[in-house]
C-alpha positions as CSV (number, residue, x, y, z in Angstrom):
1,X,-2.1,91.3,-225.9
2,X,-5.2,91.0,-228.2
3,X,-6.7,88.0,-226.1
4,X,-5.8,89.5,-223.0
5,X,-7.8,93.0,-224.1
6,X,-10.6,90.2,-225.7
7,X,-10.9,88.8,-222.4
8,X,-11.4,91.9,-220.4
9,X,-14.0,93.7,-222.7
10,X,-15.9,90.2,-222.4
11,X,-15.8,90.2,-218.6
12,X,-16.5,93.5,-218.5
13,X,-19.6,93.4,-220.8
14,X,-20.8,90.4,-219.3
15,X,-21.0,92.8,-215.8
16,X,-22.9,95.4,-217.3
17,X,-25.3,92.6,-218.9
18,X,-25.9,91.1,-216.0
19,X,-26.8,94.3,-213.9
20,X,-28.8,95.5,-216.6
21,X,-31.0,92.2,-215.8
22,X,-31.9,93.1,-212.7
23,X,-34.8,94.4,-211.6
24,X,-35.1,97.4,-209.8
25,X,-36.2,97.8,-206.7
26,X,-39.7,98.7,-205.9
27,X,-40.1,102.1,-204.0
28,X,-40.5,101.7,-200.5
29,X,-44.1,102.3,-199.4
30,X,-45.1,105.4,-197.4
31,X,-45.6,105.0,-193.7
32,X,-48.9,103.7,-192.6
33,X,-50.4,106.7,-190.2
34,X,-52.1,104.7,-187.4
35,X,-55.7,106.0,-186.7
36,X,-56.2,106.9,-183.2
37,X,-59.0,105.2,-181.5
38,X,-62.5,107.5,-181.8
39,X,-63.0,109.1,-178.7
40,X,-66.2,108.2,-176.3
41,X,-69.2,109.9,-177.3
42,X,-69.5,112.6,-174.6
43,X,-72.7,111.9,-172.3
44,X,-75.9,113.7,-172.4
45,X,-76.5,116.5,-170.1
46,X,-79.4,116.0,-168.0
47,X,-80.8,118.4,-166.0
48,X,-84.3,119.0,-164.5
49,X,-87.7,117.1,-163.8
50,X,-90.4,117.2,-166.6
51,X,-92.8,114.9,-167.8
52,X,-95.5,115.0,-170.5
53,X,-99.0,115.5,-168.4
54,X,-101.4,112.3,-169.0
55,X,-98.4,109.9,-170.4
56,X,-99.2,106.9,-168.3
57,X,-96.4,104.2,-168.5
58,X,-96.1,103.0,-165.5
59,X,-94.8,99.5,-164.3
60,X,-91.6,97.4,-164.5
61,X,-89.2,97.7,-167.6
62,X,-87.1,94.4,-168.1
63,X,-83.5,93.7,-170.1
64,X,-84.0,90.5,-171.8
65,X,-80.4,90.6,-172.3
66,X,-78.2,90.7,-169.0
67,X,-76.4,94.2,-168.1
68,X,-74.2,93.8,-165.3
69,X,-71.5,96.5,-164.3
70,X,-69.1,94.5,-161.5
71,X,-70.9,92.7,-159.6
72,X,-74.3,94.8,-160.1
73,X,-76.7,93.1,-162.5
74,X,-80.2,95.6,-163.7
75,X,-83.0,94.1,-162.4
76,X,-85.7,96.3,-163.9
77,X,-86.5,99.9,-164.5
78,X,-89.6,101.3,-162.3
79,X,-91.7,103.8,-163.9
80,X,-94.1,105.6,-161.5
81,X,-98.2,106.7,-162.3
82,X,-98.2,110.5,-163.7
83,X,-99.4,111.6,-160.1
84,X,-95.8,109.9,-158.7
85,X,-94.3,112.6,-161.1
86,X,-96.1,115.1,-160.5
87,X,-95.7,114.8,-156.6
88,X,-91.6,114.3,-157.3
89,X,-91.4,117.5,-159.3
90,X,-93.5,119.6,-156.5
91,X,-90.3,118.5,-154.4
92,X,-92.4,115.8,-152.4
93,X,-89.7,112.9,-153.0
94,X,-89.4,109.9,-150.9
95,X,-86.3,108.7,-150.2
96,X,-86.5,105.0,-151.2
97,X,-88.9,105.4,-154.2
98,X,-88.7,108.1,-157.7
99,X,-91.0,108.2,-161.1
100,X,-88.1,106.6,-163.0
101,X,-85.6,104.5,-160.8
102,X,-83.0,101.7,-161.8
103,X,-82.7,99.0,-159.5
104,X,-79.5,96.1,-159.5
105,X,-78.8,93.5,-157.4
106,X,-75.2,92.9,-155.8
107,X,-75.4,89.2,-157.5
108,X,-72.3,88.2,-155.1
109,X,-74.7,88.8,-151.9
110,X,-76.7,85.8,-150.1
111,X,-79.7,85.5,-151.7
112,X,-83.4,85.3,-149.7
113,X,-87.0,83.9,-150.3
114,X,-89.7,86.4,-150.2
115,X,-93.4,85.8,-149.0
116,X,-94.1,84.6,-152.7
117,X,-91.5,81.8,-152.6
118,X,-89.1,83.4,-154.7
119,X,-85.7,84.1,-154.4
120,X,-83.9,87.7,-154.6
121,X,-80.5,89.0,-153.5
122,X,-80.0,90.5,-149.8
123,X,-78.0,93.5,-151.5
124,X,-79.9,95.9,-153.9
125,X,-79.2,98.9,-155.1
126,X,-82.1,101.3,-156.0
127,X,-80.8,104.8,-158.7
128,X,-83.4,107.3,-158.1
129,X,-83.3,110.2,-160.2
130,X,-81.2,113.6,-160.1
131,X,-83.0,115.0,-163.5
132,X,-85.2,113.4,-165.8
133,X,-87.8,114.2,-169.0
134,X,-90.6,111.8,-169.3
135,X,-92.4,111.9,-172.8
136,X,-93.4,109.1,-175.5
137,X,-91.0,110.2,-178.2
138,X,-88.2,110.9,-175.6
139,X,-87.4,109.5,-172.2
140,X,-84.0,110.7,-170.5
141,X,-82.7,110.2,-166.9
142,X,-79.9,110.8,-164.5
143,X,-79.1,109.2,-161.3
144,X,-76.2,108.3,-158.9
145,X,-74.6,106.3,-156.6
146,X,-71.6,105.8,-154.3
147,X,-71.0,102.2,-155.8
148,X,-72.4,102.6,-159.5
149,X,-71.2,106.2,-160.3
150,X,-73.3,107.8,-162.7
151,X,-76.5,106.1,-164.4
152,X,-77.7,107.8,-167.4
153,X,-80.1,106.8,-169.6
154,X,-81.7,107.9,-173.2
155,X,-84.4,106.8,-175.3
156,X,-87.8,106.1,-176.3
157,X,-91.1,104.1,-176.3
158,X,-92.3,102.2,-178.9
159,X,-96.3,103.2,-178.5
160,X,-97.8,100.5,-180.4
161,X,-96.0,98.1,-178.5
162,X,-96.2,99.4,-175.0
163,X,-100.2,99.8,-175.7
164,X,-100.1,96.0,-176.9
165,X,-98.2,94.8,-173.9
166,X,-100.0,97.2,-171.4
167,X,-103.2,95.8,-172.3
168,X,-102.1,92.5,-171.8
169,X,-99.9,93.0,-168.6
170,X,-96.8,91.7,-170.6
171,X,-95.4,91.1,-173.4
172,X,-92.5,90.2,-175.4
173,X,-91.7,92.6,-177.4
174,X,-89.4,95.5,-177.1
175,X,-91.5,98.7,-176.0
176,X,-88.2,101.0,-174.9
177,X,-84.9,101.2,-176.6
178,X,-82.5,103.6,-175.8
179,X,-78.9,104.0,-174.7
180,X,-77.7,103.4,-171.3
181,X,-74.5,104.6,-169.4
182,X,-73.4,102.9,-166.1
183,X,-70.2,104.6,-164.0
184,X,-66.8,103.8,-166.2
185,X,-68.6,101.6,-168.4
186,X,-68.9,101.5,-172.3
187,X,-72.6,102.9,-173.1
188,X,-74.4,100.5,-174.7
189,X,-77.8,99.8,-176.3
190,X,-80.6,98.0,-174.6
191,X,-84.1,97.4,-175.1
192,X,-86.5,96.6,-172.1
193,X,-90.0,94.9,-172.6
194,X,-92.7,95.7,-170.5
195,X,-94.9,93.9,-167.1
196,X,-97.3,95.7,-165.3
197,X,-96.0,93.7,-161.7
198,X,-98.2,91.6,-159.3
C-alpha cells in the first residue's frame, strides 16, 4: 500500500512540476485599427477675372515632365500680353483664344505637318478660362471641357528666373510651379519653364 501511495504522489508531483515549467502564454495583442486612406485635398475655389496691371508674362509655358490625362497629353500653357487681359475681363473674349489657356493634344489622333515642317496632332484641345487671378506671387485658373472635365490650376512665378529666361527667349529652368488638377485625376505638382514662341 506504501509503494502504491509512493507511486502516486510521485506521478502526481511530477504533473505539477512539469506545468509549473511552462511558460505562460503571452497576452494577445490589441487589434490593429486600420487607418483609413486621407481624403483628397478639396479643390480651390476659383472665381472671377483679375490680374495685376503691368505684370507682363506672356508666352508659352512648357512641362518638362509629360502630364497626360487619357489620351490628352499638355502641350503648353499660353499666357496672353496684359492688354489680352484686360480686353478678356471688359467681357471682349474670343472664342478660340483666353489670357491663360491650357492646350493638349488627343495623342491617339493622326498627326500633320505644319508650314514649318513640324509635326502636330489633328485633335487638340484648347481650356480657356472660366475665372482666373494673374499676379507674380500667385497665379490661379479655372477652365472646362466636355472631354477633360475640370482644369484647375495654382501657383506661382519664380521672378528671377522668368526675367532670366525672358530675356533670353528660353530657358531651362523652372519659372512656374504650382499644382495642377485635371477632371478625375490625382492633382499633382508640375513645374513649367518658359519660351517666348516663334
Amino acid at each position: 500500500m506504501r509503494l502504491a501511495t509512493f507511486a502516486f504522489v510521485t506521478a502526481t508531483l511530477a504533473v505539477t512540476l512539469a506545468g509549473c515549467d511552462r511558460k505562460p502564454e503571452p497576452p494577445a495583442a490589441p487589434p490593429v485599427a486600420e487607418t483609413p486612406a486621407p481624403a483628397p485635398t478639396p479643390a480651390p475655389v476659383i472665381e472671377g477675372f483679375s490680374h495685376q496691371a503691368g505684370f507682363d508674362a506672356s508666352g508659352y509655358y512648357l512641362t518638362p515632365t509629360e502630364v497626360k490625362v487619357g489620351n490628352f497629353r499638355l502641350t503648353h500653357m499660353g499666357i496672353g500680353a496684359p492688354s489680352d487681359f484686360a480686353q478678356w475681363e471688359t467681357g471682349d473674349r474670343a472664342s478660340t483664344f483666353g489670357p491663360i489657356l491650357f492646350e493638349f493634344d488627343d495623342v491617339t489622333s493622326p498627326t500633320q505637318t505644319n508650314e514649318m515642317g513640324g509635326e502636330s496632332r489633328t485633335v487638340r484641345v484648347r481650356v480657356l478660362p472660366a475665372a482666373y487671378g494673374f499676379a507674380p506671387d500667385a497665379i490661379r485658373f479655372r477652365g472646362q471641357d466636355p472631354r477633360l472635365g475640370e482644369v484647375i490650376f495654382t501657383g506661382a512665378f519664380d521672378p528671377a528666373a522668368l526675367t532670366r529666361s525672358r530675356t533670353e527667349g528660353s530657358g531651362p529652368d523652372p519659372v512656374l510651379t504650382g499644382e495642377l488638377r485635371i477632371g478625375q485625376a490625382p492633382a499633382r505638382q508640375v513645374a513649367f519653364t518658359y519660351w517666348a514662341g516663334d
